[in-house]
N, C-alpha and C positions, 0 to 999 in steps of 0.2 A: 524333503521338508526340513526346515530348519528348528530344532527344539533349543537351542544355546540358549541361556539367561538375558543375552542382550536380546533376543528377537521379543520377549513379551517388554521390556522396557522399549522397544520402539511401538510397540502398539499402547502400550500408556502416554508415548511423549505425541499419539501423534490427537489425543482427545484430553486438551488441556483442562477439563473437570475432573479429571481424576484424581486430584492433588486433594479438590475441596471434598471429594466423597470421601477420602482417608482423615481428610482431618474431622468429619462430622463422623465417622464412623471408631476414632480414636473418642470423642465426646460419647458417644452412645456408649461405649462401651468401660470408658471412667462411670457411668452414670448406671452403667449395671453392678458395680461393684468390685471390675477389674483391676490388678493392680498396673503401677507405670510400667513396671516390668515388662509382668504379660503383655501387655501392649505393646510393646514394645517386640517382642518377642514373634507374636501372632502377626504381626502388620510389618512385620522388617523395616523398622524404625530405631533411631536410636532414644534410647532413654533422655537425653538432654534433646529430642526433636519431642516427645512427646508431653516432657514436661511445658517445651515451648507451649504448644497447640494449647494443652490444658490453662495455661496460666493466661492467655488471651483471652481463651472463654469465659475463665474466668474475671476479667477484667472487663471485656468489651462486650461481654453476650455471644450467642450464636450465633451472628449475623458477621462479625469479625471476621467465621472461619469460611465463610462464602468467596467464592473469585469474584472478583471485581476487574472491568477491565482498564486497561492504563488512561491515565487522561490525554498523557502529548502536550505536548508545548501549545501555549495559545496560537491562536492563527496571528499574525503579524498585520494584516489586512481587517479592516474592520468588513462588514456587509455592505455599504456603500463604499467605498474604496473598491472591493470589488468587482463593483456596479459596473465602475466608472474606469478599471481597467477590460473588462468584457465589451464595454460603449467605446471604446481608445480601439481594442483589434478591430470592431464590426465598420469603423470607417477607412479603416487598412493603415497599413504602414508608412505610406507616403501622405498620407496625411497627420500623419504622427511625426513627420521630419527625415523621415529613412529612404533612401535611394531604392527604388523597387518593391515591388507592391506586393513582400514579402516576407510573412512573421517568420522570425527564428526563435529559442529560446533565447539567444543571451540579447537579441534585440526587445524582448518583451521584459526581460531582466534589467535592460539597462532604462527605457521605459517607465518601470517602476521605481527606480531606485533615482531619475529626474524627476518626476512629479512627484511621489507620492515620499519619495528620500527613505523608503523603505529598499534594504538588501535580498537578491535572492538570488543563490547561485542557478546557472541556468541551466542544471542538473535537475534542479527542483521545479522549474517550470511547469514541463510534461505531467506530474504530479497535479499542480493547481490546476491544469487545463482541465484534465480529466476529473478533477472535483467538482468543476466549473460548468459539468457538463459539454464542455468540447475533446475535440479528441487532435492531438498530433500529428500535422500532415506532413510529409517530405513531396518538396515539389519537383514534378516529370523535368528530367533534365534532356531538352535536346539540342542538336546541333541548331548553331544559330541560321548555318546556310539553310537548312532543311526545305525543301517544297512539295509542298501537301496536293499542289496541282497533280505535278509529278509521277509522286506516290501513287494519288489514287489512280493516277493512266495507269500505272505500272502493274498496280491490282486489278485493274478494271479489264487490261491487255494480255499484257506481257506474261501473268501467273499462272491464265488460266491454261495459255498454251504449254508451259514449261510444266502442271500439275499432268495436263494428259502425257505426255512424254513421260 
């Protein structure tokens, strides 16, 4: 079993509320009559972290010292733009001007970036799909000769004699 100093800092980074229970639990304990010191001291913090924490609260309230989570960049895409690239894939790609009746990323990226003259790398695509409620296909690659007549004689014949042997 691993006792080091780093293995409880991995169980603290892996429950990103622990940051705000320290800093409400630095407040509570300014607010019993602690000094920064102490606090500092008891909580393994630095003096100039605790005076941070305290000078917030005191400035913005206790709602300050709560997580919050990140906002992100706007989406680039309004709600109907969208719409109307989701309506663009469901009639396929050759009706969208592409030579086979195949979405890729950088075909659905370059897509967006003629009509709508919005950018997106087609790294990012797979991404929007799956926000979009679709999911990323990779399409079956087979041989062009391939004969499915064939095959199936071949399973249908040829397998089952070569499975008893």
């Amino acid at each position: 079993m691993n006792t080091s100093p780093t293995s409880s800092a991995n169980c603290q980074a892996a429950r990103p509320e622990w940051r705000e229970v320290r800093r409400l639990r630095v407040l509570a304990l300014h607010q019993k009559g602690w000094s920064q010191t102490t606090i500092a001291v008891a909580l393994d913090l630095s003096q100039g972290r605790v005076s941070q924490i305290l000078k917030c609260a005191r400035e913005q309230g206790e709602a300050a010292l709560r997580s919050r989570r990140a906002q992100g960049a706007q989406a680039k895409l309004t709600a109907a733009q969208q719409s109307q690239v989701l309506d663009w894939l469901c009639q396929g790609a050759t009706a969208c001007g592409f030579a086979g009746d195949v979405w890729t990323s950088v075909r659905i990226a370059q897509l967006i970036q003629q009509k709508l003259g919005v950018t997106y790398h087609a790294h990012h695509i797979p991404k929007l799909l799956r926000a979009w409620g679709w999911s990323p296909q990779k399409p079956i690659v087979r041989a062009t000769q391939r004969d499915e007549a064939k095959i199936a004689d071949w399973v249908d014949h040829r397998w089952p004699m070569l499975k008893k042997s």
